[in-house]
N, C-alpha and C positions, 0 to 999 in steps of 0.2 A: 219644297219650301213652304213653310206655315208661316202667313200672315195674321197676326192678330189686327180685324179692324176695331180698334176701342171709341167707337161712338157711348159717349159717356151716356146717352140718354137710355142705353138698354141696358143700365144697372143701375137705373134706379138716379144714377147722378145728377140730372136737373133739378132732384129736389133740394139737393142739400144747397143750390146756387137759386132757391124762389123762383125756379124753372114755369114759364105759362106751357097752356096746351099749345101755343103757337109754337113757340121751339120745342117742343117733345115733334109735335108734329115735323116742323123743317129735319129737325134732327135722324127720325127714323127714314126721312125719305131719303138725305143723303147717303144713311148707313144703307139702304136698299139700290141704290146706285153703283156702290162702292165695292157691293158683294158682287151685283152682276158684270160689274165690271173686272173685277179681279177672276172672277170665276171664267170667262174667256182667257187667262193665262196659261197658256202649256204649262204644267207643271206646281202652278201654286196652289195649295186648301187655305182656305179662308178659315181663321174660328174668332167668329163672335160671344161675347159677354151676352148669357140669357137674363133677361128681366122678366119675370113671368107676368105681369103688371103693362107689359109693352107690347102690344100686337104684331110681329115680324112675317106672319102669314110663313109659306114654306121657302126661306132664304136657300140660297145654294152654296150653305155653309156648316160648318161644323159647330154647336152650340155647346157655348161651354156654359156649366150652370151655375151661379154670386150668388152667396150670403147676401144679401140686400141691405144687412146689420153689419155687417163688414165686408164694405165694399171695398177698399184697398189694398187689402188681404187678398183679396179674391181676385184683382186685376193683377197684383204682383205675382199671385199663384199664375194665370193664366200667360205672363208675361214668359214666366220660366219654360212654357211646352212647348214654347214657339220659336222660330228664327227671328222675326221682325215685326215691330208694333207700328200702326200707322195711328198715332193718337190722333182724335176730333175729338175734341175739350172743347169747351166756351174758356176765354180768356178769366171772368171773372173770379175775383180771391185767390188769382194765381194756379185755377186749378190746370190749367196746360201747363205751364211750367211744372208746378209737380208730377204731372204727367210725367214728361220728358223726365225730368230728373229718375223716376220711377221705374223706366225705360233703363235709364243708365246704369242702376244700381244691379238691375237684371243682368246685364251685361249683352242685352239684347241689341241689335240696330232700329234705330228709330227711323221713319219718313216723318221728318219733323225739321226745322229750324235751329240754329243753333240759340245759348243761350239768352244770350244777348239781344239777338233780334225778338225774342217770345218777350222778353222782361218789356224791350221799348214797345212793342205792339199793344202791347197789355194794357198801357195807358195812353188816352189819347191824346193827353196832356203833350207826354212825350214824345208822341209821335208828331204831331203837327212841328214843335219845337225843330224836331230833327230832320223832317221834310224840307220846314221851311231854311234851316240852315245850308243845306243841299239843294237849295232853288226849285224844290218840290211848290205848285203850289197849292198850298193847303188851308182847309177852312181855321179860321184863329180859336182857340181853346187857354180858357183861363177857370183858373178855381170860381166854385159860385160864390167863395165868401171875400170873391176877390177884386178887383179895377173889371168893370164890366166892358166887355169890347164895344166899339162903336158897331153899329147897325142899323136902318133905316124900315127892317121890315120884320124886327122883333128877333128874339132868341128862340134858342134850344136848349133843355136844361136835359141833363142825362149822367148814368154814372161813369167815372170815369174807366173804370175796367169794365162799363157794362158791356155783355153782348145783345146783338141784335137790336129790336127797337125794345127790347126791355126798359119802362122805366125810364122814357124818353119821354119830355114834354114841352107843350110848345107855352114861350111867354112872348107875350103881343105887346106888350110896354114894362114900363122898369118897377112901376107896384105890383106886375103879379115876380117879377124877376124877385122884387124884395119877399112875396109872399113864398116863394120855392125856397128861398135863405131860410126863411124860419121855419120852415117845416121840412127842411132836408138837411140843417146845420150837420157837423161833425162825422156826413155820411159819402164822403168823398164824391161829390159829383161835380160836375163842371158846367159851364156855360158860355154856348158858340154862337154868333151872328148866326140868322136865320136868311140862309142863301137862296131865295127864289130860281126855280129851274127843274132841269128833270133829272131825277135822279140816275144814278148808274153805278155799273161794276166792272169790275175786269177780273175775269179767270184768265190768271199768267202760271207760271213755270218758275221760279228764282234758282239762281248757283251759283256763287262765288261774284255777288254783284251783278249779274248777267239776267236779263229778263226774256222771257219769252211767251207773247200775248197770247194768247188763245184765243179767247173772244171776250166781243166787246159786250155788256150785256144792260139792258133798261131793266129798271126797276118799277114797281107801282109799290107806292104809301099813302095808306090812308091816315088823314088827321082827323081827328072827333075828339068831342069833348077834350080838348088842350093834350091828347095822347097822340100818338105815333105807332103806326106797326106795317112791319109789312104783309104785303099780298100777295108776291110774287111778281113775274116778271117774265122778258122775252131774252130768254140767251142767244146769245147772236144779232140782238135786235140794235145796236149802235152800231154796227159795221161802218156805217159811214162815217165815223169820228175818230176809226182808226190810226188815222195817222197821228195828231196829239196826242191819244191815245196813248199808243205803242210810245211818245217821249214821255210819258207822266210813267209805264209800266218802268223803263227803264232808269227812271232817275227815282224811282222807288227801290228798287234793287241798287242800285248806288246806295243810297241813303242809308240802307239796312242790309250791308253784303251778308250776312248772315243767316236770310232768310236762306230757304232752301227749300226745294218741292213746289206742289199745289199753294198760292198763297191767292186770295183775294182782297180786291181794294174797293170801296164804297167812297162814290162821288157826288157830284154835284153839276151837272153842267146849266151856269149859268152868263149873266153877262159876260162874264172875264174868261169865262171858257170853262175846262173841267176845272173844278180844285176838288183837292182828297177830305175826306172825312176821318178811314180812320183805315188802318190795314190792317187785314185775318191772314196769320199764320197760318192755315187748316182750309179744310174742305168749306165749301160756301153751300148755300142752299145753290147756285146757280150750277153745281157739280151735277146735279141733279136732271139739269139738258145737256150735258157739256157733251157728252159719248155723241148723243144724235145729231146734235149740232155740228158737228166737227166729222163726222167717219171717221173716226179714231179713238182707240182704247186711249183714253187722259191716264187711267190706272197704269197702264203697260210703258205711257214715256214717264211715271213718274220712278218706277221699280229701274230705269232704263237710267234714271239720273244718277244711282248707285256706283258706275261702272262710267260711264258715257260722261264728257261735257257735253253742256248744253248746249252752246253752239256748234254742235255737230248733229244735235239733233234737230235743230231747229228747221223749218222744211216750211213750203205755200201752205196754206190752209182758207180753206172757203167756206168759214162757218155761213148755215143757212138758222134763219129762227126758229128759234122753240118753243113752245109755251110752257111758263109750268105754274102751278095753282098754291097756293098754301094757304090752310083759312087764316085768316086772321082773328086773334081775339075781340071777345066782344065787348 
């Protein structure tokens, strides 16, 4: 069985989305995860998109080689030699949904989400909307040209299909709020209460509505000069918040039955407890501890979701913490 793993950043694709070194970087480390993880499978070759432009040292995969000038040529070409595409898109301009759709024209099997769930994740507008309707609870999100949420300890301004902390900034009162309006007008971005706390994420499992938590994991973000990024973090390192936890995983998969596979959520835990920021259909940088964290191939129960429900898969697990590093830009 040939898995194509499509980490968009090894052909070249974070450019065309104003991709920093900070996600090239997260991006290659996932895809370096995802091969050694897949490469413990009886029976499956991996083949990766080469970007000659992206350092992959010697992966334990088959490289396939992109036009870097026609790059979606080049991933449909490589779509077609394979049994199954496991896209890692970034959300923004829709580019995972084209993915997916990309995926389907192939005629291939996607480890991916269905459509609906990629559309509403994509924006976080939408997402919080649809959390919150579903008693998720979720940080509030409203257009920046729009009724500013209440808040006591300033905003976030960001895009709204942004991924990562790309193009995420903090406003500390409502003139610099007015000052992001004018100089981000007509560029879709949003503007959320600024929730004191420590951040966090959850690597879950989704299928047919059904969650299944993996690990609970902190986060480190740095703020400077009114920006945002992250640093990485400890997977496994919220284990004791599990049990809210494991109700917010599962009433995220309510909200979004759609989703499907590896999905990651990015939190908040402050006074009122966790609330969501924004959920990743796709592999997280937190993929990146998840095998060591856990003893257990995450690659091997995702291929497993194909065949298998997921409450059947579902078993004890005693994530222990991980560290993992990512620079941040400067």
């Amino acid at each position: 069985m040939r898995v194509f793993a499509w980490e968009y950043v090894t052909a070249g694709g974070w450019r065309e989305c104003d991709g920093t070194q900070s996600l090239i970087a997260e991006g290659t480390a996932m895809l370096g995860a995802l091969m050694r993880d897949l490469a413990q499978i009886p029976g499956v070759e991996t083949v990766v998109a080469r970007d000659p432009d992206v350092a992959l040292g010697g992966p334990p995969a088959t490289m396939a080689a992109v036009d870097v000038g026609n790059l979606w040529d080049s991933w449909r070409r490589i779509c077609h030699e394979v049994d199954i595409v496991w896209p890692i898109a970034p959300e923004t301009d829709g580019i995972l949904e084209r993915a997916a759709v990309l995926v389907a024209e192939s005629g291939r099997a996607a480890l991916a989400s269905a459509a609906g769930a990629l559309a509403t994740a994509r924006s976080k507008r939408a997402t919080a909307r649809c959390l919150a309707q579903h008693g998720v609870p979720a940080v509030q999100c409203e257009p920046l040209d729009g009724p500013l949420p209440h808040s006591t300890h300033g905003w976030v301004v960001k895009p709204d299909d942004g991924a990562g902390s790309t193009d995420t900034y903090f406003a500390a009162d409502r003139d610099a709020v007015a000052d992001w309006r004018r100089r981000l007008a007509g560029r879709g971005f949003v503007v959320q209460p600024f929730v004191p706390g420590q951040p966090l994420s959850l690597s879950m499992l989704a299928q047919d509505g059904k969650a299944w938590l993996l690990a609970c994991n902190t986060q480190r973000m740095r703020r400077a000069n009114g920006s945002f990024a992250y640093c990485g973090g400890m997977v496994g390192g919220a284990e004791k918040l599990r049990p809210p936890l494991e109700t917010v995983a599962a009433g995220v998969a309510a909200a979004l039955p759609g989703l499907w596979g590896y999905v990651g959520v990015d939190l908040i835990d402050g006074a009122a407890g966790p609330t969501v920021l924004e959920v990743n259909p796709r592999l997280t940088t937190s993929y990146v501890g998840l095998a060591e964290s856990l003893g257990v191939n995450p690659a091997a129960l995702v291929l497993a979701l194909r065949q298998t429900k997921l409450p059947d898969l579902i078993r004890a697990l005693a994530p222990r913490p991980v560290e993992i590093e990512v620079p941040a830009t400067p």
